[in-house]
C-alpha positions in Angstrom: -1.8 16.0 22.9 -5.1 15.3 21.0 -5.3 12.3 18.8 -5.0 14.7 15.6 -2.1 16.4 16.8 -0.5 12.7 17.8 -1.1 11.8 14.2 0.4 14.5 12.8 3.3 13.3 14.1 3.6 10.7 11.4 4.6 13.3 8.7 8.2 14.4 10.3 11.0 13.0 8.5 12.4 12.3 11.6 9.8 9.8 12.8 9.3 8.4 9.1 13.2 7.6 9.6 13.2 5.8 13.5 11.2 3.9 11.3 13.8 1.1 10.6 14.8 0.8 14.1 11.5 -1.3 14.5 11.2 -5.2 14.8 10.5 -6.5 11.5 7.3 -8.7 11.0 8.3 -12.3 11.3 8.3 -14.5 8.4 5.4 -16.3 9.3 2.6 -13.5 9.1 3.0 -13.3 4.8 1.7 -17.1 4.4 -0.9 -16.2 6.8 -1.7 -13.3 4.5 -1.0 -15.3 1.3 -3.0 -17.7 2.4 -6.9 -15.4 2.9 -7.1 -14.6 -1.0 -8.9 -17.7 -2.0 -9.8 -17.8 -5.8 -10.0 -14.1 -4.9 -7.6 -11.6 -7.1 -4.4 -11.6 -5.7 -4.2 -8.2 -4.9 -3.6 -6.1 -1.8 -4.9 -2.6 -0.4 -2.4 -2.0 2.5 -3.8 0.6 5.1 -1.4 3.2 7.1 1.6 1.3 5.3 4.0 3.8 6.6 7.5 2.7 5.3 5.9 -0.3 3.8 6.9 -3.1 6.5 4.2 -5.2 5.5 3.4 -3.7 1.6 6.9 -4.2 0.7 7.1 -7.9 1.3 3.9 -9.0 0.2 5.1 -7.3 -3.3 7.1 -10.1 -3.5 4.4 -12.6 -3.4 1.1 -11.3 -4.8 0.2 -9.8 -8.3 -0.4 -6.1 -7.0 0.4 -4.0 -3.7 -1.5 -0.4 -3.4 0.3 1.4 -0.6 -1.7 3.7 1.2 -0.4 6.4 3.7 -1.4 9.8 4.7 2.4 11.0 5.5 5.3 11.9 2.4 7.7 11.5 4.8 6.8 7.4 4.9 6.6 7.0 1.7 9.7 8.7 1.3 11.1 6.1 3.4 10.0 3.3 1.7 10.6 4.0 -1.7 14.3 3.5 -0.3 13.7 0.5 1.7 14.7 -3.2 0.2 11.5 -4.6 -2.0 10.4 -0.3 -2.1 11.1 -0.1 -6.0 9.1 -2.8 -7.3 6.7 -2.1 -10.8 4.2 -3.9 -8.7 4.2 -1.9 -5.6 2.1 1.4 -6.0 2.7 3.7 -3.7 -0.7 6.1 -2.7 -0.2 9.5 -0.5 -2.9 10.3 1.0 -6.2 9.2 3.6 -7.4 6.0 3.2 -10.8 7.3 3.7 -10.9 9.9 0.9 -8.0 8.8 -1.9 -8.7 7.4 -5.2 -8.2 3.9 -5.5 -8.4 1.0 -7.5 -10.3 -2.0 -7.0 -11.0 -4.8 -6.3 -9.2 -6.1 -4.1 -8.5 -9.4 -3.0 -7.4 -8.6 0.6 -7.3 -5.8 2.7 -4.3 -5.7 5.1 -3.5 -2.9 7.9 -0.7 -3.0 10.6 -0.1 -0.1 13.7 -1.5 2.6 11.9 -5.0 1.1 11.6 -6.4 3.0 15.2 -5.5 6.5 13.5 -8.4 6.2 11.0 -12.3 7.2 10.4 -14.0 3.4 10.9 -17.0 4.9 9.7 -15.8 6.6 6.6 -13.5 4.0 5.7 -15.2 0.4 6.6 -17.7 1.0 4.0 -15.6 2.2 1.8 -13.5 -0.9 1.6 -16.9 -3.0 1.3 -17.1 -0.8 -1.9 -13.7 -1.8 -3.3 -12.9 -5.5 -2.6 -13.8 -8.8 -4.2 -16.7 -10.1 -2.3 -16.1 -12.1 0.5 -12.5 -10.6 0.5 -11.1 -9.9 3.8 -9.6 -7.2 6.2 -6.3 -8.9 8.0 -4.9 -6.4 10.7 -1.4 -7.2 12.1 -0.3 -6.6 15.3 3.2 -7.7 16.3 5.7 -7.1 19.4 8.3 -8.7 21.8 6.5 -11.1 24.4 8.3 -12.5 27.5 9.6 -8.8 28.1 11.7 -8.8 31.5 11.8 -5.0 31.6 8.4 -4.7 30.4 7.0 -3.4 33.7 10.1 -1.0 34.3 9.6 0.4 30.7 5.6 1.2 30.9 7.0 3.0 33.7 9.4 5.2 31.8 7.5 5.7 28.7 4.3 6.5 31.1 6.0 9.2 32.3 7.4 10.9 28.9 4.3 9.7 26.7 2.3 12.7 24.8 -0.6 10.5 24.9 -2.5 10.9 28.4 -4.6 7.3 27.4 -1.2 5.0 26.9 -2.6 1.7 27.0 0.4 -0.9 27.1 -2.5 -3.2 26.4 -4.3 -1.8 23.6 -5.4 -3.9 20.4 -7.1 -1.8 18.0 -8.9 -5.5 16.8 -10.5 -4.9 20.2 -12.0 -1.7 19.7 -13.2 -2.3 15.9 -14.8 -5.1 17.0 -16.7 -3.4 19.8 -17.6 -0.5 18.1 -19.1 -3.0 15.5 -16.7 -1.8 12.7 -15.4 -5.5 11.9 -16.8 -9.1 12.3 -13.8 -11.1 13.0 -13.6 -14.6 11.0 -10.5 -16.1 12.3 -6.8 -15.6 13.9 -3.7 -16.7 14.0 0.0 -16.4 15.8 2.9 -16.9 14.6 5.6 -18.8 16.3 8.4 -16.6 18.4 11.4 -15.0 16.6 14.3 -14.0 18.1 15.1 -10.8 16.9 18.7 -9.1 18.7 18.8 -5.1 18.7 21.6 -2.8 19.8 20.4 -0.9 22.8 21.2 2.1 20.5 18.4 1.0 18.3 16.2 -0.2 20.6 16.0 3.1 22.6 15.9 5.1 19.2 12.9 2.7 18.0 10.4 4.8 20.8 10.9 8.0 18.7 9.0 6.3 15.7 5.7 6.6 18.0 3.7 9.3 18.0 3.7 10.1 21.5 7.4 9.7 22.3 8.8 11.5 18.6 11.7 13.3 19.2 9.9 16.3 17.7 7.8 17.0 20.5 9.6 16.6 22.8 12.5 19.2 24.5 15.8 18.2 23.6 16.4 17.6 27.7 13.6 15.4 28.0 14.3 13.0 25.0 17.9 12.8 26.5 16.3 12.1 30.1 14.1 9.2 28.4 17.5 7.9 26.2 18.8 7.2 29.8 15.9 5.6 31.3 15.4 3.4 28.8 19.6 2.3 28.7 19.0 1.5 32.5 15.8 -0.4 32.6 17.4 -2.8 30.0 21.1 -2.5 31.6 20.7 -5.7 33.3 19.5 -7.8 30.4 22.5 -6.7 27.7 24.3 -9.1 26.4 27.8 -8.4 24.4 26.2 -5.0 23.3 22.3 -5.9 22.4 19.0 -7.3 23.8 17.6 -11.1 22.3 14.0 -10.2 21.8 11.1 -12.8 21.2 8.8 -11.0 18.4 5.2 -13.0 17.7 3.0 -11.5 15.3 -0.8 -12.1 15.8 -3.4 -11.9 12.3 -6.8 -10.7 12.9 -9.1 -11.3 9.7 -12.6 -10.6 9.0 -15.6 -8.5 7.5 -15.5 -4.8 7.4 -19.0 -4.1 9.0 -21.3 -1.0 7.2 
């Protein structure tokens, strides 16, 4: 599949709801965030907020959230989710490159969904809109000290709609070296355990864009269920998987 078509995954109600099935961010990552406004206005333009995993907690914490995503289906979502329905959580449809929007702001955050956007179109757009010297944080996050982490690139390798999976991929990477984004400073936050079901963990995959359940033949996403119960087999304990989730926050200039 081509990178628009893989995008367009995003607006299936299907996907938008394996949503929930992925690790939260751990605790840690909102003092990080808190922590870049300065004497900056405390407000936040979250990029590609899908169901609001990041937007929705830092609503709790900051004067002003605007929530920007391109799919209905998300926002849907996260209207619904805990922290969705607060006054001070706006909720935008629509491309982060082309929306109207309402500055300044006093950080700039972006999680996943940060790789699916024009860098050229938007980076200068977001110079445009925030307090000066205000900064871009993007948030990455996943399990580390993965035992069936080999095994698994394996599986999804084989079912994945996206011929250039990367397990290793960090969009902060490719910003960076396309000279999109000057970072400033990082940080990691400490482990979290996090424990799953398997059921959950194995449904989590069909929130991506390149293993959705919607593009895939009902066979096949039954044939991938299955691999995935067996790679992590071994590792259950009474009924779920103990999963070390660390967060890593990426901040810096937007670059013209």
């Amino acid at each position: 599949m081509e990178h628009a078509e893989l995008a367009a995954v995003f607006a299936h109600e299907g996907v938008a709801a394996a949503y929930r099935h992925r690790p939260p961010y751990p605790a840690e990552v909102f003092g990080i965030l808190t922590g870049l406004f300065g004497d900056r206005p405390r407000t936040v333009l979250d990029l590609g907020a899908g169901e609001g995993a990041l937007a929705r907690p830092l609503a709790a914490l900051v004067d002003r959230v605007d929530a920007v995503d391109v799919s209905a289906a998300m926002i849907a979502v996260g209207r619904e989710r805990p922290g969705g329905s607060r006054e001070n959580l706006r909720w935008i449809t629509g491309a982060a490159e082309t929306v109207d929007l309402t500055g300044p702001y006093g950080l700039v955050t972006a999680g996943a969904s940060l790789h699916w956007m024009a860098w050229p179109t938007l980076m200068p757009r977001l110079l445009d809109l925030t307090a000066e010297g205000a900064p871009l944080a993007v948030v990455e996050h996943g399990e580390r000290d993965v035992p069936w982490q080999d095994a698994l690139n394996e599986v999804i390798v084989r079912h994945s709609r996206n011929p250039r999976y990367d397990p290793d991929f960090t969009v902060v990477d490719v910003i960076s070296d396309g000279g999109h984004f000057a970072e400033t400073g990082r940080a990691e936050t400490a482990p979290v355990t996090y424990r799953q079901s398997v059921e959950s963990y194995v449904e989590r995959f069909h929130s991506t864009s390149s293993l959705a359940r919607e593009n895939m033949p009902a066979e096949e996403a039954a044939d991938f269920d299955r691999e995935v119960r067996e790679v992590v087999a071994p590792f259950v304990v009474d009924g779920g998987l103990d999963l070390k989730v660390v967060a890593t926050v990426v901040w810096g200039k937007p670059l013209a």
